[in-house]
C-alpha positions as CSV (number, residue, x, y, z in Angstrom):
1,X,-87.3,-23.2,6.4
2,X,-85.4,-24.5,2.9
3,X,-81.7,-25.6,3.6
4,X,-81.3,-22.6,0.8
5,X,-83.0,-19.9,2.8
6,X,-80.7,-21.3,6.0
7,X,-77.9,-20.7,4.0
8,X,-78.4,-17.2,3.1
9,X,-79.5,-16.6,6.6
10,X,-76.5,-17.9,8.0
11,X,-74.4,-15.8,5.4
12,X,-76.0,-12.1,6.2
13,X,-75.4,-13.3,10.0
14,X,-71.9,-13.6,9.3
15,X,-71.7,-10.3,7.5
16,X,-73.2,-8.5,10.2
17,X,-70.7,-9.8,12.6
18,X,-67.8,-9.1,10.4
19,X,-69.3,-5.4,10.3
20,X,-69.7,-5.0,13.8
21,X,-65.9,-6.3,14.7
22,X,-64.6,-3.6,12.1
23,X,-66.1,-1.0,14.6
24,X,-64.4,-2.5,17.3
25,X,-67.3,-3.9,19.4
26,X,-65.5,-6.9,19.2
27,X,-61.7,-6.1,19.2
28,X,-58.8,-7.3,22.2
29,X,-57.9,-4.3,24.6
30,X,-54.6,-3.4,24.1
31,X,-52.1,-0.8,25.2
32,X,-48.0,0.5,24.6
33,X,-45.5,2.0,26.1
34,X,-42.8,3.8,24.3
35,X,-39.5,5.3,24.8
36,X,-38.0,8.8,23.6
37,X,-35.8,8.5,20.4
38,X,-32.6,6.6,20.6
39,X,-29.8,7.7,19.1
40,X,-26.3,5.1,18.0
41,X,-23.7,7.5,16.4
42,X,-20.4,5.1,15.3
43,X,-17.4,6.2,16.0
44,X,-14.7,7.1,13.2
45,X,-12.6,4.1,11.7
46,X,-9.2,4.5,10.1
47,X,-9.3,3.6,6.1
48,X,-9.2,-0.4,5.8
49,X,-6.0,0.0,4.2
50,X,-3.4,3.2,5.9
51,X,0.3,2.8,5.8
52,X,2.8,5.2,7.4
53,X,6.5,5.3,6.1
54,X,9.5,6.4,8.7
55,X,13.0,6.8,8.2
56,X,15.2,4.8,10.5
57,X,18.5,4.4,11.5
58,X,20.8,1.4,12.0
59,X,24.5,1.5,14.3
60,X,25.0,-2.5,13.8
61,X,22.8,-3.1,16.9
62,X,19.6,-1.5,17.4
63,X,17.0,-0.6,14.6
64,X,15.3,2.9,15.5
65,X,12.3,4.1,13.2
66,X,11.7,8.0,13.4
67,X,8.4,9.7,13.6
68,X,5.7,8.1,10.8
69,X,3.7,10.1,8.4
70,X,1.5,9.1,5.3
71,X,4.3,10.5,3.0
72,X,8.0,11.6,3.5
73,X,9.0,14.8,2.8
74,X,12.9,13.3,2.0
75,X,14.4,10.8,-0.4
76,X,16.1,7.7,1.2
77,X,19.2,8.4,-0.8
78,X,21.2,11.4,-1.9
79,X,24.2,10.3,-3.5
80,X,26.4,12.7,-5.7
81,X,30.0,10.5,-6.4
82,X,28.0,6.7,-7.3
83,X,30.4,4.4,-9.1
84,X,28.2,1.8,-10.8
85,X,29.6,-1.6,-10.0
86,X,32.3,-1.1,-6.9
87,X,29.8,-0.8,-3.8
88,X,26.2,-0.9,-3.0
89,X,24.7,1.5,-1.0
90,X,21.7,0.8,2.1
91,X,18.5,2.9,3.1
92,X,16.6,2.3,6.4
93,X,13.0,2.8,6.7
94,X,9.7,1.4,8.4
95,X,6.3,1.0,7.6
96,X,3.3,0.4,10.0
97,X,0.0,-0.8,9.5
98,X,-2.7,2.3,10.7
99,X,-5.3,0.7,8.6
100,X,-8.4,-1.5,10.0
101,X,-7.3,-4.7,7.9
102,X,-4.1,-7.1,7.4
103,X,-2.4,-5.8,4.1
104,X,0.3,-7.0,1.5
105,X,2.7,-4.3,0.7
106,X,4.6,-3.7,-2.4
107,X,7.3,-1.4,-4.0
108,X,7.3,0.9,-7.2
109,X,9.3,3.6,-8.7
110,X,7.1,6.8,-9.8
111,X,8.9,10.0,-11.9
112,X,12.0,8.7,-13.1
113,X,14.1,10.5,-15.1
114,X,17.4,9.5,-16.5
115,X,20.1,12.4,-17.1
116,X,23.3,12.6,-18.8
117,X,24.9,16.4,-18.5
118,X,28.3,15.6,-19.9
119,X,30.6,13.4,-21.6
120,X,33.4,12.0,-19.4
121,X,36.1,9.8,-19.6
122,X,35.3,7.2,-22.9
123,X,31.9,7.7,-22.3
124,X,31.5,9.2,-26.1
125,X,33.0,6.2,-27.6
126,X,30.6,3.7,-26.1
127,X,27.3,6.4,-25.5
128,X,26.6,8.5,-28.4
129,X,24.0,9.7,-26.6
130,X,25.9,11.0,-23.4
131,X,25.5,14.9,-22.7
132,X,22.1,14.7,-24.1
133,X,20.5,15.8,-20.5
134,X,17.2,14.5,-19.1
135,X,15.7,11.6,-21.1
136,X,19.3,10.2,-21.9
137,X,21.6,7.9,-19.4
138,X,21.7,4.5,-18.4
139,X,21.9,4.5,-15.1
140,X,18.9,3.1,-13.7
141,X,18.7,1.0,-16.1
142,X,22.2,-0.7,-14.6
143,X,20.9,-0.5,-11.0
144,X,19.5,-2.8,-9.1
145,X,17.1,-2.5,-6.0
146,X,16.4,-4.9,-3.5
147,X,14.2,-4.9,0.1
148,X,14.8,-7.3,2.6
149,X,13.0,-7.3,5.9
150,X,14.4,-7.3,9.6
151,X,13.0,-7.7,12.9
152,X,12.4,-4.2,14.5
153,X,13.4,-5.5,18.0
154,X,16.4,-7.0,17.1
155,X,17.9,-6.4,13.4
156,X,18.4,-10.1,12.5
157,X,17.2,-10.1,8.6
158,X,13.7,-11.3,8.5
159,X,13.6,-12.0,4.0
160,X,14.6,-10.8,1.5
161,X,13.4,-10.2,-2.3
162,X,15.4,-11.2,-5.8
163,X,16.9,-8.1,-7.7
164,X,15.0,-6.0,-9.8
165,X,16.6,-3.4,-12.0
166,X,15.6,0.4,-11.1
167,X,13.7,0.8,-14.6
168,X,11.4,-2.5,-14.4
169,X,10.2,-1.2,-10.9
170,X,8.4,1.7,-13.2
171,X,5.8,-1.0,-14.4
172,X,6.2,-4.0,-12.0
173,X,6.2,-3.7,-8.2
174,X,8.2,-5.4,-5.8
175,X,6.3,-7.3,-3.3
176,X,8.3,-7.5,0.1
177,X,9.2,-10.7,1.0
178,X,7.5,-12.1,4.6
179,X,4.2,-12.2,5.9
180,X,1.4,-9.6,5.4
181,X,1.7,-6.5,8.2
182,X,-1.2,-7.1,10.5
183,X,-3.4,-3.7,12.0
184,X,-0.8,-1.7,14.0
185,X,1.7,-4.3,12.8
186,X,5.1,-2.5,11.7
187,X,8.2,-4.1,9.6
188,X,11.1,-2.2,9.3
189,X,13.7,-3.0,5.9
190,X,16.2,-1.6,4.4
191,X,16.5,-1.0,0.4
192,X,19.8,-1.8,-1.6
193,X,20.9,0.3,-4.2
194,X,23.6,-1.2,-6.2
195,X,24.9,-2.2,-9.9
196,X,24.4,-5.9,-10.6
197,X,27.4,-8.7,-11.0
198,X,29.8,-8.6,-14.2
199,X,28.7,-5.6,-15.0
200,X,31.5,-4.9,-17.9
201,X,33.6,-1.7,-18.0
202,X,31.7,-0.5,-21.4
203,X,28.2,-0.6,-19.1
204,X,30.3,1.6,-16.8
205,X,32.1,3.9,-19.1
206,X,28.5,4.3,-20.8
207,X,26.7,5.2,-17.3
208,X,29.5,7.9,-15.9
209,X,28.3,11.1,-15.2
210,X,24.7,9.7,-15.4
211,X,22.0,10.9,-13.4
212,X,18.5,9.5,-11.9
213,X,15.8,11.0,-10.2
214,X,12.8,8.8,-9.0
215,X,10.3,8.5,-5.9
216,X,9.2,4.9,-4.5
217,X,6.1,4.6,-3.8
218,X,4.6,1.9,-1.3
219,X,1.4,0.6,-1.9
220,X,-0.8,-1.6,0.7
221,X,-3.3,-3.8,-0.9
222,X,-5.6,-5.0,2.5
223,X,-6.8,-8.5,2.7
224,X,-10.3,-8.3,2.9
């Protein structure tokens, strides 16, 4: 036989054995075992980043936070007889941390409204705009607002932020001073409200009678 016919031969050998293995003449023995269908169903997860806002109360020794909720249905201050430059007025609150991640927290002022119902005193001499109602006033743009932090357990002041007037927290947040509030982590602050130094007596004369609304609004930005 020609080395050419043994090739060929050898080739339609090799075809026919490839043909008979893909009947299965040829194949392993196998077997399997299964199981049923499993099932994995995750548990819920708070929001990565969840803050809840208390109101709290301070007698000179002990810090005490009220119940928390996602949003207060209260103001932290109420104040009706204000006289811009002689005192500065405190609000206690706390935060906590429900979310799944450390967070940064910072403060704004949303919806404020300056007033001024009435002219007072030499208020028209220095405020021709005075009794000009909501829109008018320069109250919060004489105050000040400040946050500094405290340890929950014991009061002692933690940090504190720099001034920043009323009006600028409209477009520029204040970030609290400290470290970031860890998962179930809560600081507890208190908010100054006040007029700041030399403020002259035509500021005050001008701001008399004034009125301001506003929320704050405390945003947590998580670390992630």
């Amino acid at each position: 036989m020609s080395r050419r016919n043994t090739y060929l031969s050898l080739m339609v050998l090799g075809t026919v054995i490839t043909m008979i293995g893909g009947t299965g003449i040829f194949a392993v023995f196998t077997d399997r075992a299964t199981t049923d269908t499993n099932t994995v169903i995750s548990t819920e997860r708070d929001r990565v980043a969840h803050i809840q806002l208390a109101t709290a109360t301070w007698d000179g020794i002990n810090w005490t936070c009220s119940e928390y909720s996602d949003d207060l249905q209260t103001g932290l201050f109420d104040v009706d007889s204000y006289q811009p430059g002689e005192f500065t007025m405190g609000a206690y609150a706390c935060l906590k941390n429900a979310g799944s991640a450390g967070a940064s927290i910072s403060l704004r002022a949303l919806d404020l409204i300056n007033s001024d119902p009435a002219c007072t005193g030499d208020e028209s001499s220095v405020d021709p705009t005075c009794g000009g109602g909501p829109g008018t006033g320069q109250l919060a743009g004489i105050t000040n607002i400040s946050v500094g932090t405290v340890s929950c357990a014991t009061a002692e002041i933690v940090a504190a932020t720099e001034d920043a007037t009323l009006t600028s927290l409209t477009s520029s947040a204040l970030a609290f001073p400290g470290p970031d509030l860890a998962p179930g982590g809560v600081v507890c602050f208190g908010i100054n409200f006040g007029a700041p130094a030399g403020l002259t007596e035509t500021q005050k004369q001008a701001a008399q009678t004034d009125k301001v609304t506003w929320r704050f609004a405390f945003d947590a930005t998580a670390n992630i």
